[in-house]
Wavefront OBJ file of the C-alpha trace (Angstrom):
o trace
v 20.164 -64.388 5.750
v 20.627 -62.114 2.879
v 20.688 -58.194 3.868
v 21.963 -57.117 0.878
v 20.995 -57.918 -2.812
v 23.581 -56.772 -5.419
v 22.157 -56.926 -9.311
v 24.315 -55.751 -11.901
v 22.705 -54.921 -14.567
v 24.387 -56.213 -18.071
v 24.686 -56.335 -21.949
v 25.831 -55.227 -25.115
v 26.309 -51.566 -25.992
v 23.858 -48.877 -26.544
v 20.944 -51.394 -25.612
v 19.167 -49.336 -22.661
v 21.103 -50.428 -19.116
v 21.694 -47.253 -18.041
v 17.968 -45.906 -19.047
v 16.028 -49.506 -17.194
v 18.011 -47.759 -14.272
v 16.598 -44.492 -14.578
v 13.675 -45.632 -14.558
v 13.702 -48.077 -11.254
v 15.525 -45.336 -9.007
v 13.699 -42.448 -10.489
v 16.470 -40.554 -10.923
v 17.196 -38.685 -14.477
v 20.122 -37.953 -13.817
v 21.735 -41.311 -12.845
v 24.632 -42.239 -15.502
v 25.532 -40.832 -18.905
v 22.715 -41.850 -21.505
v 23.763 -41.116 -25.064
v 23.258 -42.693 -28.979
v 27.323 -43.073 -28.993
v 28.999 -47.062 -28.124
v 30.576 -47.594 -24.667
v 29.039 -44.192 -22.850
v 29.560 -46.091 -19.975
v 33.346 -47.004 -19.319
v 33.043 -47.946 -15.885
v 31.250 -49.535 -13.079
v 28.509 -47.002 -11.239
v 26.350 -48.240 -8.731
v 23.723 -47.140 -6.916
v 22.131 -47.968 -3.567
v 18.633 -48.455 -2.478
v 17.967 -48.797 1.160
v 14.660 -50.984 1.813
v 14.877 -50.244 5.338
v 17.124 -50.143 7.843
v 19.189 -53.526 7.574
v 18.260 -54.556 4.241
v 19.448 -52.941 0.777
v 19.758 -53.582 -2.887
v 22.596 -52.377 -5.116
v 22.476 -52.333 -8.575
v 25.387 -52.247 -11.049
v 25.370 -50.459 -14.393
v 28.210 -51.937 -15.994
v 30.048 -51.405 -19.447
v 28.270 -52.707 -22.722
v 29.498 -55.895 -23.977
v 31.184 -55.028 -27.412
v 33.905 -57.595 -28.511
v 32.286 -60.787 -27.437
v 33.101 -62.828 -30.828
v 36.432 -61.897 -29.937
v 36.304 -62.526 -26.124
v 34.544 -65.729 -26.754
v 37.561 -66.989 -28.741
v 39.794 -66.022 -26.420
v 38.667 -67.621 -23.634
v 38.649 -70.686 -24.977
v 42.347 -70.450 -26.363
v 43.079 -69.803 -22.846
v 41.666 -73.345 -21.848
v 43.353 -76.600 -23.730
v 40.364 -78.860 -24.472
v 41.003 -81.718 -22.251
v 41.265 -79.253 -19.317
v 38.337 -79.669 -17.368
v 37.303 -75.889 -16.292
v 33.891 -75.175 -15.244
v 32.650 -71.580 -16.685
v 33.289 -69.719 -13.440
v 36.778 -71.782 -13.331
v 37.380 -70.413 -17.451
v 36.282 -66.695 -16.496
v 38.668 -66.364 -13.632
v 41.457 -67.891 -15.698
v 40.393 -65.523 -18.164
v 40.450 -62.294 -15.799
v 43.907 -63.453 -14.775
v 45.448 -62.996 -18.315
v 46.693 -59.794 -19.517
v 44.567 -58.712 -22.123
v 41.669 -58.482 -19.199
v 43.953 -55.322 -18.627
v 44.077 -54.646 -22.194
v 41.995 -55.272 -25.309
v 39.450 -56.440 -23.229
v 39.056 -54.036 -20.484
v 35.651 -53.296 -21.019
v 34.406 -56.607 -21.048
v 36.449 -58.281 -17.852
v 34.900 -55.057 -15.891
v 31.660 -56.731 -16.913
v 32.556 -60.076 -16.102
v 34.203 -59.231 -12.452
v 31.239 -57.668 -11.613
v 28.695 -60.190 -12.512
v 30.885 -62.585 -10.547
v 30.894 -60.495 -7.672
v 26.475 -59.888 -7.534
v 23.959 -62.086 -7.060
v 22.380 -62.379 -10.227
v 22.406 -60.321 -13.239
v 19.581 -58.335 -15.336
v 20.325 -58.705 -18.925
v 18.937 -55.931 -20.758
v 18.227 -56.964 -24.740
v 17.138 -54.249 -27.859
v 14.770 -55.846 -28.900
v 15.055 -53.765 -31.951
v 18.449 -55.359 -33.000
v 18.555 -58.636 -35.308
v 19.967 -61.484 -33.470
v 23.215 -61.838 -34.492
v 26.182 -64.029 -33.318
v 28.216 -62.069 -31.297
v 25.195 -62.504 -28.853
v 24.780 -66.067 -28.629
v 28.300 -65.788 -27.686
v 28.031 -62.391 -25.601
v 24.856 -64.582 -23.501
v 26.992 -67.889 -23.425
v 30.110 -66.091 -21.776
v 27.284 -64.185 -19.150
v 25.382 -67.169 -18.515
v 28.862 -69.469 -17.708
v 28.978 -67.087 -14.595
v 26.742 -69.774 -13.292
v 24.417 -66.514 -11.364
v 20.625 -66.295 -11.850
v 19.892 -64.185 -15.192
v 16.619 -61.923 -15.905
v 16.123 -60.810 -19.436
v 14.856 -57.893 -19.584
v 13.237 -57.313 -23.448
v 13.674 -53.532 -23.781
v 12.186 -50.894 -26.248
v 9.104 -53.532 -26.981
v 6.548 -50.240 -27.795
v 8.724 -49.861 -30.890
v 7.177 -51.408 -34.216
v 10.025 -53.039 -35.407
v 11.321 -55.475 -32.917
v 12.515 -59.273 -33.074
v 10.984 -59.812 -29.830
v 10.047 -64.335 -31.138
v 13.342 -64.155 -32.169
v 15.395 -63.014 -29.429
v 13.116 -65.324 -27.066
v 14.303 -68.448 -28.816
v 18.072 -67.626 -28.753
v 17.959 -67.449 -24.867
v 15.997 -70.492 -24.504
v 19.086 -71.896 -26.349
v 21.148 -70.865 -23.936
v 19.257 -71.989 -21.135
v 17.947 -68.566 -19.905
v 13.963 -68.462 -19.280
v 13.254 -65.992 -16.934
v 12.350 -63.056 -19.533
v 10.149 -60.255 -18.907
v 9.458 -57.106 -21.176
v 9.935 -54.034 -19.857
v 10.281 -50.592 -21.989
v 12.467 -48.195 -20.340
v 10.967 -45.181 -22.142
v 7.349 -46.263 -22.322
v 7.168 -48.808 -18.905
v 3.975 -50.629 -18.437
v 2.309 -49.625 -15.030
v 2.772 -53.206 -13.366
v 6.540 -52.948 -15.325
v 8.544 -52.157 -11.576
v 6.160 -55.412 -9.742
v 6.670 -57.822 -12.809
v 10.659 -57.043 -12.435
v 11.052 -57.229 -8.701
v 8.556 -60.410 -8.573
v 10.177 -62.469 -11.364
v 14.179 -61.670 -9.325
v 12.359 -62.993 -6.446
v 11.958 -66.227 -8.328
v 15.098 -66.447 -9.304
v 16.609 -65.789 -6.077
v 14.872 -67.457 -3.440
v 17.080 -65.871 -0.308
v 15.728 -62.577 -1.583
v 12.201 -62.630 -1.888
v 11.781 -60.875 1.745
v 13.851 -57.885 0.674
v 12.351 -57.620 -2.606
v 8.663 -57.878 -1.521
v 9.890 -55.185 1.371
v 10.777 -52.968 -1.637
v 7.827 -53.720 -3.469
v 5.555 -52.322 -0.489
v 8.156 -49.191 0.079
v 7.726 -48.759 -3.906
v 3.896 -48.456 -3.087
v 3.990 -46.321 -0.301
v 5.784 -43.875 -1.868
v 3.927 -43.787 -4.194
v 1.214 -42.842 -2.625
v 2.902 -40.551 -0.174
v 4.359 -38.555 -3.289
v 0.662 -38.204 -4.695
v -0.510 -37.009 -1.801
v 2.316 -34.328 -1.799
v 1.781 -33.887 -5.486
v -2.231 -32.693 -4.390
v -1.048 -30.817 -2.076
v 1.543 -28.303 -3.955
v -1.965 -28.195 -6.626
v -3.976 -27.303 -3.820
v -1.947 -24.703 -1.793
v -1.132 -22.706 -5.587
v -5.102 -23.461 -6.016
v -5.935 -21.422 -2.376
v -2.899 -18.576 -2.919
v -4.679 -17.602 -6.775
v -8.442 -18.321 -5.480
v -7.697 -15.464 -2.233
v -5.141 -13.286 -4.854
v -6.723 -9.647 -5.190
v -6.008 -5.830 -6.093
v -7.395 -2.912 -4.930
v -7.117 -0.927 -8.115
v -9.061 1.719 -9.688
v -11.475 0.938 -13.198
v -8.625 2.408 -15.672
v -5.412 0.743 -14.068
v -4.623 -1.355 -17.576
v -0.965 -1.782 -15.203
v -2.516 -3.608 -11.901
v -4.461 -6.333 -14.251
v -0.977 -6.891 -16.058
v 0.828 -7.136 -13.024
v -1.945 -9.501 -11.193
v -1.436 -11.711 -14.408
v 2.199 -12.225 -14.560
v 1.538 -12.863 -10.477
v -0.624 -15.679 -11.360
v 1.537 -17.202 -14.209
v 4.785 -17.245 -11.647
v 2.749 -18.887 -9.151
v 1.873 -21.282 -11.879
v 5.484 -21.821 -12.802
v 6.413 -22.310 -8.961
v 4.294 -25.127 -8.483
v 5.583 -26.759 -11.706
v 8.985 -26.579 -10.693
v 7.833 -28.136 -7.711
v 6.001 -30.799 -8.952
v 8.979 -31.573 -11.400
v 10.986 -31.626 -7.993
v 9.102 -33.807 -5.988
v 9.169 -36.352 -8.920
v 12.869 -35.895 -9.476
v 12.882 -34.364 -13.158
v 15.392 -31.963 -13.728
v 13.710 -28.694 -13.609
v 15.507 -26.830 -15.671
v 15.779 -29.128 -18.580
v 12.452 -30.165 -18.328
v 11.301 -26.061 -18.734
v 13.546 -25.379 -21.668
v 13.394 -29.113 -23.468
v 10.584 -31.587 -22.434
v 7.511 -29.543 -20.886
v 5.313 -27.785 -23.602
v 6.365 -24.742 -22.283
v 8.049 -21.610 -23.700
v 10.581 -19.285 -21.747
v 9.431 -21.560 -18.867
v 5.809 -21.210 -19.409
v 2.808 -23.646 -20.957
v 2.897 -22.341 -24.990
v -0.749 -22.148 -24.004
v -0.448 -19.618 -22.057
v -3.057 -19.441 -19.090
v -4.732 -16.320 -19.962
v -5.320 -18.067 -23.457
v -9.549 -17.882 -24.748
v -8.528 -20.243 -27.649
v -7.059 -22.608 -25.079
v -9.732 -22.327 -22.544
v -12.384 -23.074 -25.780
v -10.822 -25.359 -26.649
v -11.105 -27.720 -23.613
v -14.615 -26.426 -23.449
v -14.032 -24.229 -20.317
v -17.265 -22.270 -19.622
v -16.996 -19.271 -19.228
v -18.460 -17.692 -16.402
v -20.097 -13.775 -16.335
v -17.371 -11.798 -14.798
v -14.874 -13.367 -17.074
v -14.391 -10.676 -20.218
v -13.630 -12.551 -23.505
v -11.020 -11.040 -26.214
v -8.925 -7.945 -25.729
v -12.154 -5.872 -24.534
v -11.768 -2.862 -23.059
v -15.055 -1.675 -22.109
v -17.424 -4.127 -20.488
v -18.784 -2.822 -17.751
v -20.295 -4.734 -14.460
v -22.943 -3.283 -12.154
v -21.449 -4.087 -8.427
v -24.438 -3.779 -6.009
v -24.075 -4.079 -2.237
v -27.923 -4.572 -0.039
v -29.471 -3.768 -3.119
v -28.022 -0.278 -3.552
v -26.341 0.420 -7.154
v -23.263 1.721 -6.394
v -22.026 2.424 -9.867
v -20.585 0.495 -13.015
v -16.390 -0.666 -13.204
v -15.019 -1.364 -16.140
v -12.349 -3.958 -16.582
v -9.524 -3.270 -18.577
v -8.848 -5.886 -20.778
v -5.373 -7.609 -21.531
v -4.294 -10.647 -23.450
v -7.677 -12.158 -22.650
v -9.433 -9.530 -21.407
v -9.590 -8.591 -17.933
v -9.408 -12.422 -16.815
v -10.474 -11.418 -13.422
v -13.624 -10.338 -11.789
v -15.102 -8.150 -9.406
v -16.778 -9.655 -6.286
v -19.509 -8.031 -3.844
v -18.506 -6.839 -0.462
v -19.106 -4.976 2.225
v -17.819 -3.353 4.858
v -14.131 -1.902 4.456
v -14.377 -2.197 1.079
v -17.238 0.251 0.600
v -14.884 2.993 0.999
v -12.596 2.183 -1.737
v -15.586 1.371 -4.376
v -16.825 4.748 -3.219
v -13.203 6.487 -4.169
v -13.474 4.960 -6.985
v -10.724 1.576 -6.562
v -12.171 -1.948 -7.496
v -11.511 -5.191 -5.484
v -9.892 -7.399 -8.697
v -9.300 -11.098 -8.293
v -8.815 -13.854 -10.823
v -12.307 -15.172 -12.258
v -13.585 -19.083 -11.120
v -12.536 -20.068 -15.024
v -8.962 -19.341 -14.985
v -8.448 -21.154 -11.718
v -10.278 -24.149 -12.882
v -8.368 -24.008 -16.064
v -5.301 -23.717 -13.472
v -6.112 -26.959 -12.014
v -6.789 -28.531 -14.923
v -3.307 -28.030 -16.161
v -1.499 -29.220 -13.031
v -3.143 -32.169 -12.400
v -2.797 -32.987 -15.955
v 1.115 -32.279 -15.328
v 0.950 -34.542 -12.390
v -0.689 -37.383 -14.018
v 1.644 -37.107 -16.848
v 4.342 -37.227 -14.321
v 3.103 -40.412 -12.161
v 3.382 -42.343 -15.088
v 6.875 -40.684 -17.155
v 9.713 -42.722 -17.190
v 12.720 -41.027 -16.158
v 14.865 -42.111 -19.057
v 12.297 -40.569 -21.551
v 13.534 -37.427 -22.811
v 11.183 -37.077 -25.424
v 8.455 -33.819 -24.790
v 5.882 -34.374 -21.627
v 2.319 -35.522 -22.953
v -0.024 -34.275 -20.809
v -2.874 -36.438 -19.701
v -6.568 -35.926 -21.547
v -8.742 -35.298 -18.490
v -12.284 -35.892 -18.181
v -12.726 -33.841 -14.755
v -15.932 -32.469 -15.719
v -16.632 -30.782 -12.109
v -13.724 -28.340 -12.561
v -13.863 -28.295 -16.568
v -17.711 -26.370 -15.629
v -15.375 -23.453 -14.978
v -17.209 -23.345 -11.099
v -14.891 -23.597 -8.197
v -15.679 -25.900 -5.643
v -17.497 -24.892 -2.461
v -13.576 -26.198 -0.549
v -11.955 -23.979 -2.633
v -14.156 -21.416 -2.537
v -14.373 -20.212 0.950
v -10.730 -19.080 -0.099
v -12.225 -16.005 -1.764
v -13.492 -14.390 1.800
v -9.902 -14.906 2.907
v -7.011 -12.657 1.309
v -4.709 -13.519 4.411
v -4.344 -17.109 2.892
v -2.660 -15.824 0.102
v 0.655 -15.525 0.039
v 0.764 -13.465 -3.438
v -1.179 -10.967 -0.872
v 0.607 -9.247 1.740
v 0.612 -9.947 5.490
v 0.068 -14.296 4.572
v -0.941 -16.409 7.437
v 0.470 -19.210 6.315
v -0.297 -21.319 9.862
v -3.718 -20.643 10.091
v -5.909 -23.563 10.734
v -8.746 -22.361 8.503
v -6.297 -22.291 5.612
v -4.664 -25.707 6.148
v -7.988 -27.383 6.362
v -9.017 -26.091 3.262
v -5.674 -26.993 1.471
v -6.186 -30.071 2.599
v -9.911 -30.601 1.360
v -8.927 -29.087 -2.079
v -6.168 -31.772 -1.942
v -8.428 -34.456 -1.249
v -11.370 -33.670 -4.008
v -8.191 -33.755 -6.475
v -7.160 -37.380 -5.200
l 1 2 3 4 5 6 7 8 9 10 11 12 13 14 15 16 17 18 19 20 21 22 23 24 25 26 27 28 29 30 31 32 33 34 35 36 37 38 39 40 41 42 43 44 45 46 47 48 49 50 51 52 53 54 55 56 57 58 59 60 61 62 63 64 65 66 67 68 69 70 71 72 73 74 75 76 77 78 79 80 81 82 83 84 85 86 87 88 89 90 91 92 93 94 95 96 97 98 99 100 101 102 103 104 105 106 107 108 109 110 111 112 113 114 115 116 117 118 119 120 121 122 123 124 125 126 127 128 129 130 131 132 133 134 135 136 137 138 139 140 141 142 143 144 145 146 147 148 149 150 151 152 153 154 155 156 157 158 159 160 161 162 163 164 165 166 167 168 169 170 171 172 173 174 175 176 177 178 179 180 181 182 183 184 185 186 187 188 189 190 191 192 193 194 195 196 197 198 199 200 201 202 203 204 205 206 207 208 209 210 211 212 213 214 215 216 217 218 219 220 221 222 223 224 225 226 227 228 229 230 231 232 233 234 235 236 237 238 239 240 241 242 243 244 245 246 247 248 249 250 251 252 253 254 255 256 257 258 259 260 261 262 263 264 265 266 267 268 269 270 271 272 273 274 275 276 277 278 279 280 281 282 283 284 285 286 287 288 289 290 291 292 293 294 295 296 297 298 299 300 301 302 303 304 305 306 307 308 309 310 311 312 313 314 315 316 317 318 319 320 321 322 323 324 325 326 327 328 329 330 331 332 333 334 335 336 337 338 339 340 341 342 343 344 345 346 347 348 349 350 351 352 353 354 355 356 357 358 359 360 361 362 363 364 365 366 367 368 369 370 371 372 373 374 375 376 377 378 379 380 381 382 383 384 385 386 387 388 389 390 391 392 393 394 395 396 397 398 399 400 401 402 403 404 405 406 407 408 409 410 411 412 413 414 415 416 417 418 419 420 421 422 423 424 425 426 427 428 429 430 431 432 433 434 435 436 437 438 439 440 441 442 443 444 445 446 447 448 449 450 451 452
């Protein structure tokens, strides 16, 4: 019984092998990808355990670059009336001395492909079918091993996608699939693993284990993805400052609290989906200095994804808009939020009790108004979504997701989120965090759920 499946994954130059990869281990920074020939000069595998007895390996070999040449060769190496089968010629072949020499590249290719149990061709389908692969796919496919063609960068407009199809039906391959590295359609990773099952009957069990692992972790990293929203969600819903009506310096330094916790659960998120943080911050996210170019406390950017905004919210650099706070009906005076980039961008709230004193003395409880916490959301999820779907050999800019979550988009919190507000011990931009208690976890947990 087969325990472990060994793919190498094969063709010419510059056509995507190393990329397909990235994209079925989720790892950006498997392999060297670059525009140049021959980036990769050697064998690299990588493992993938399905479970504890059962694995699959996959191969990124060298591209394929001299195989007019190779082709030739070969043949030369076997007299005519010499009957070699093509596993027979490609030994001979790897025997002789320019396997060591001019074609070093290519017998690396070869032994490899003889050594796995079937091989994933990978074509650009941007490339005109030219000669040197009808002989580059008639040396691969005399390895006598199952072959899936993989049609890669299909989303481009100029392709010979007909074309290419009819050369390997000439050669007697026909298990093709098309699968974009960059852009891969959301069934891409089941159409793959289904059609090698096919083709290799002895490893349909491990491959349809995979196929459920690929799906449970897939849900298990959404549900951690929900999570990270929700807990930077609870820690900016219970954020607030005592601080008194002209302190211009305590709204600036809530802000730039709020925008690092922001930035925290990015780098997270990127995390948990293994992007590479920092390159993703300075070179793919829309961000600037590590931050959205939008930035959060942004009226143009809330308008503009018709964010309502709510009373205590102050619009434009205003300095004097002033709120009555009233406690059982008695007027205790007016406070004045200071505005900064957006205004004040937080609110004041009505309590009682201890907090009398200090609206008395003149200090002002300030925490960050329902709209820029909703906008907050907004933007994560977005980031998440964007990321449940990104290919990790795609090193174009992140596109985030168009959202139609009208409940948050209102600018209203939920009532789950909202109990945060009684609770500034849940925040752990607040001093003295609780980060075990119960209350809290529940309601990370129900803001987690209403994002799912």
């Amino acid at each position: 019984m087969l325990t472990t499946l060994k793919l190498a994954v094969v063709g010419h130059a510059n056509v995507g092998k190393t990329s397909l990869l990235r994209t079925l281990i989720r790892n950006s920074n498997f392999g060297d990808v670059s525009d140049k020939p021959g980036t990769t000069r050697h064998v690299e595998s990588i493992t993938l355990p399905v479970d504890s007895q059962n694995t699959i390996i996959f191969y990124d070999t060298p591209g394929l670059e001299d195989s007019l040449a190779l082709y030739d060769y070969i043949h030369q190496l076997t007299p005519a009336n010499n009957k070699l089968d093509g596993i027979d010629k490609l030994t001979f072949f790897l025997k002789s001395p320019e396997a060591e020499n001019s074609f070093d590249q290519e017998a690396k290719v070869i032994r490899q492909l003889l050594k796995s149990d079937a091989a994933i061709y990978v074509i650009d389908v941007r490339e005109p079918v030219l000669d040197k692969y009808h002989d580059e796919l008639a040396i691969l496919a005399s390895g006598a091993k199952p072959i899936l063609a993989v049609l890669n960068f299909t989303a481009s407009k100029q392709q010979n996608e007909n074309k290419w199809k009819k050369l390997l039906s000439r050669v007697g391959i026909h298990a093709i699939i098309r699968f974009d590295a960059i852009v891969p359609p959301i069934d891409g990773e089941e159409r793959l693993y289904k059609s090698l099952s096919l083709l290799i009957e002895p490893a349909k069990l491990i491959l349809d284990q995979w196929l459920n692992k690929i799906t449970q972790m897939r849900e298990t990293r959404n549900k951690k993805a929900n999570l990270i929203i929700a807990k930077a969600l609870v820690d900016v819903t219970a954020f607030y400052k005592m601080a008194k009506s002209d302190d211009k310096q305590a709204i600036i330094d809530m802000q730039n609290q709020v925008r690092t916790r922001e930035q925290l659960a990015i780098n997270e998120l990127l995390k948990l989906y293994q992007f590479n943080s920092a390159l993703e911050n300075e070179e793919c996210l829309p961000l600037l200095k590590g931050r959205y170019n939008a930035d959060l406390f942004n009226i143009d950017a809330l308008t503009t994804i018709g964010m309502h905004l709510t009373k205590g919210f102050v619009s434009g650099a205003t300095i004097g808009a002033s709120i009555d706070l009233v406690t059982g009906g008695i007027t205790l005076g007016s406070a004045t939020l200071i505005g900064g980039a957006v205004g004040s961008l937080v609110q004041t709230a009505k309590h009682y009790g201890s907090r009398m004193r200090h609206q008395l003395s003149g200090y002002y409880k300030l925490s960050v108004d329902d709209v820029i916490i909703c906008y907050l959301s907004l933007r994560l999820v977005s980031l998440k979504e964007s990321l449940n779907h990104r290919s990790h050999a795609n090193t174009c800019p992140i596109k985030l997701s168009k959202l139609e979550t009208e409940e948050w988009k209102k600018g209203v919190l939920p009532k789950s989120l909202k109990v945060a507000r009684r609770y500034s011990h849940w925040s752990t931009l607040n001093k003295g965090t609780k980060r075990n208690d119960k209350k809290r976890e529940s309601t990370i947990e129900n803001v987690a759920e209403q994002l799912f």
